[in-house]
N, C-alpha and C positions, 0 to 999 in steps of 0.2 A: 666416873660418876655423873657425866654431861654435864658439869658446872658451867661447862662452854661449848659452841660452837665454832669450827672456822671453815668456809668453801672460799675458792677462789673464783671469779668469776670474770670471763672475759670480755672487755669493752669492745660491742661492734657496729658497725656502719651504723645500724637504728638506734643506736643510743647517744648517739655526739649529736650535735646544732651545727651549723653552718662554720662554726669558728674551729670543727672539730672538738669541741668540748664534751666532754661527759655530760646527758643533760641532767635537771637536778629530780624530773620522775623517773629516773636510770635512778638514782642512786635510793630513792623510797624504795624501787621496787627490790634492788638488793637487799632492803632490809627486810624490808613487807616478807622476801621469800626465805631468808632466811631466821628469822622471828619463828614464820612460820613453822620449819623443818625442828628447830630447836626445843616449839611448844610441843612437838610430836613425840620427841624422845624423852623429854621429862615426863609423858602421860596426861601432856595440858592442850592437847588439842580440839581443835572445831568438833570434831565427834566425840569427844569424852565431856566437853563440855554439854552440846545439845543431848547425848545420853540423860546422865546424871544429873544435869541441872537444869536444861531447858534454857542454854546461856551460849551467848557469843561472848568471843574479843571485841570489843573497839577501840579502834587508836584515837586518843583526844589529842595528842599532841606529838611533834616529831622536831627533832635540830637534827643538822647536824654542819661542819665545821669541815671544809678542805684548806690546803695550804700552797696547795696548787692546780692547774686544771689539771684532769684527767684526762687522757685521749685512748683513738680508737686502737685495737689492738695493743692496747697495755693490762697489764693481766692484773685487776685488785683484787685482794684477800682481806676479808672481812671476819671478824673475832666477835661472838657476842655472848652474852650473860643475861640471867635475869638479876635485881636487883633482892628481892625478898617480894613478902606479900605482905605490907606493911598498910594501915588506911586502906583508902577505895581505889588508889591508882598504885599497878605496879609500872615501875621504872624499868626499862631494858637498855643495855648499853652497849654499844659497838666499837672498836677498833679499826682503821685502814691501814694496809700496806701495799704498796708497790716492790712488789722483791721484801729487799730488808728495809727500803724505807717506810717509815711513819708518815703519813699524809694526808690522815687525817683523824675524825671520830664521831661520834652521833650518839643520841639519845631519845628514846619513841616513849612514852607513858600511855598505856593502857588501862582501860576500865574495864569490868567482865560485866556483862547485863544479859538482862534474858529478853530473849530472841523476840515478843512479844510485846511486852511492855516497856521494854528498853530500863527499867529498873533496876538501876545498877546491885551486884551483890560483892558482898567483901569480899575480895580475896583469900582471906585466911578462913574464911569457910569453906572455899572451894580446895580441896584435899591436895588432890596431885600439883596446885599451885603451894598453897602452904608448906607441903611437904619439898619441895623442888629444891634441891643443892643449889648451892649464893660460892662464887670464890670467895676470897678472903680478900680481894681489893676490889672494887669495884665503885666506879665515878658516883662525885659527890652532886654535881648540876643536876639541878630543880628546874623546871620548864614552868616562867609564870606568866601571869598574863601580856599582852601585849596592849601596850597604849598609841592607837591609832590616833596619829593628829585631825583636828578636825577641819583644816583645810584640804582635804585630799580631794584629787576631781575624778568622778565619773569615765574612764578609758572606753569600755565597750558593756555588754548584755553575754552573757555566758548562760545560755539552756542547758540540760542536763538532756543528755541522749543515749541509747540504748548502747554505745563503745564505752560511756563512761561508766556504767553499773558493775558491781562486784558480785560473787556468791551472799550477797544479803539484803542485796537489793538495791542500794544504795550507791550515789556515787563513789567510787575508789580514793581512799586514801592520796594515790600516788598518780591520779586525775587533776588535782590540785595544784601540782607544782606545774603543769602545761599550764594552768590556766594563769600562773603567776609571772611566768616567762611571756603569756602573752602580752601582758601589762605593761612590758618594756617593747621597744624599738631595735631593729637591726644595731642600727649606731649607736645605743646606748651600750651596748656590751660589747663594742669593737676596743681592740688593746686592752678588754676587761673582764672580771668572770665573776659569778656569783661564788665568793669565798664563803657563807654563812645564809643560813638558812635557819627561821623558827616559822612552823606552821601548828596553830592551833583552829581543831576545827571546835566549831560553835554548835552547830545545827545540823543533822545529818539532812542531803539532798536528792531529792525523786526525779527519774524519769518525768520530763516535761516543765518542769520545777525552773523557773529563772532568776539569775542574780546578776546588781550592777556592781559590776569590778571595779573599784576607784583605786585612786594609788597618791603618793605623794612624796616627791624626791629632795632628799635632804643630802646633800653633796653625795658620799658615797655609802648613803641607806635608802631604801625603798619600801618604804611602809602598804600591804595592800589587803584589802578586804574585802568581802561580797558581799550584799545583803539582798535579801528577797523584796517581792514590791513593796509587802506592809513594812520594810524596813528591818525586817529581823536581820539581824547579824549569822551569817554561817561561817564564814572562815574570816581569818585576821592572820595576815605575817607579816614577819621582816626580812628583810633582802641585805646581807654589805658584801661591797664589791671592793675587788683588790686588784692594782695593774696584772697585765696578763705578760709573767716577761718572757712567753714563746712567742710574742709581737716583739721584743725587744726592752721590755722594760723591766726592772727592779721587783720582782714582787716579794722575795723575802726580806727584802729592803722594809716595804711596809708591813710588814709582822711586828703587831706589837709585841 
C-alpha cells in the first residue's frame, strides 16, 4: 500500500568531513531524496502537484537525531512515512539503520504552496495527499520554534550562488546545513559530532541574496541563524554535540 518507504544508501568519500563523519547535508539530502521517491509513489509528486494544483512542496522545517557518527563506506538504511494531512503542515518521519542497528531518526514538516504566490494550501484539499496511506505507529515530535539567544555574534556573510539553487529556484534545503557547519571551527568538533540537529527555515533565499550567520555556544549547544541586511530572519537552528568515542571516548555514556 506504500505506507512506507526504505532504500539503503551508501556513505562515500563526498559525504564525510575531515573527521570522516557523515556530514549533516549528507543526511538532508537522504531525506530530501528519499521524501522525494515516496511522494512519487503515493501520486504526491512535483508534477502531480504543478499539474492539478499549480503547487510545490516546501520544507519549513527538518530534525533529526544520530547516536552515533556515521562513516564512509558504512551502508544506512533509511524507513520513512507520511504522517497524515492534517492543518497546513504535513509531518514526515524517518528511521535509521546501520545493519540491524538503530542509529538514529529524523522528522522534515512540509507545507504545499503554489508555485507563484507561495500561498500555502491545505493539505487535505490536495487529494493524492489526503488520500495517502498513514501506518498505524507513526512518531509523535512536533518541530517548534527555536528561541535564538540574543547574545550570539556575527561568524561570517553567506551569499547565495548559483550551486546553492534547487529546481524552484531557491536555495536547497540541504545548502543549509553546509552553511551551519561553517559556523563552527575544525577544533570545535575534534573528539566531537553534531549528535542533533533542528533547522527551521524562515524566509526562502535568492541567487545574489546575502545573510549574516551568527551563532552562539552554550557548552554542548550551538544556537545559529541568518538574517538578511534589513535584518529579516531566514534560517534559525540548533546544534548538540556528543563526545565522539571513535576518538576514544564515551559517547553512549552521554545518551540521556
Amino acid at each position: 500500500m506504500n505506507e512506507s518507504l526504505e532504500r539503503s544508501f551508501l556513505i562515500t568519500s563526498t559525504e564525510v568531513d575531515v573527521f570522516g563523519n557523515c556530514c549533516p547535508s549528507a543526511f538532508l539530502s537522504f531525506f530530501q531524496d528519499l521524501a522525494t521517491e515516496h511522494a512519487g509513489l503515493i501520486g504526491a509528486d512535483r508534477e502531480y502537484l504543478m499539474e492539478e494544483y499549480g503547487a510545490i512542496w516546501m520544507l519549513v522545517r527538518v530534525w533529526y537525531q544520530i547516536r552515533r557518527p556515521l562513516k564512509m563506506d558504512e551502508e544506512l538504511t533509511i524507513r520513512t512515512w507520511q504522517r497524515g494531512a492534517g492543518g497546513l503542515i504535513v509531518y514526515r518521519d524517518f528511521d535509521l539503520f546501520v545493519g540491524d542497528e538503530y542509529v538514529g531518526e529524523a522528522v522534515s514538516a512540509w507545507v504545499v504552496a503554489n508555485a507563484e504566490s507561495r500561498k500555502m494550501l491545505r493539505p487535505s484539499s490536495v487529494e493524492n495527499i489526503a488520500t495517502a496511506p498513514v501506518p498505524d505507529n507513526v512518531k509523535e515530535k512536533q518541530l517548534k520554534l527555536i528561541h535564538t539567544p540574543k547574545n550570539r555574534k556575527k561568524i561570517y556573510t553567506k551569499t547565495v550562488r548559483y550551486s546553492d539553487l534547487d529546481i524552484n529556484g531557491h536555495m536547497n534545503n540541504t545548502k543549509y546545513a553546509d552553511v551551519l557547519v561553517d559556523a563552527l571551527s575544525v577544533d570545535e568538533l575534534k573528539d566531537r559530532f553534531i549528535s542533533e540537529m533542528q533547522l527551521n527555515y524562515s524566509m526562502e533565499c535568492y541567487a545574489g541574496e546575502s545573510m549574516a550567520i551568527s551563532r552562539e555556544m552554550e557548552d554542548r549547544t550551538c544556537y545559529i541563524d541568518g538574517c538578511s541586511e534589513d535584518g529579516t530572519r531566514r534560517f534559525e537552528a540548533v546544534l548538540q554535540f556528543r563526545p565522539d568515542y571513535f576518538s576514544g571516548l564515551d559517547a553512549e555514556a552521554d545518551i540521556e
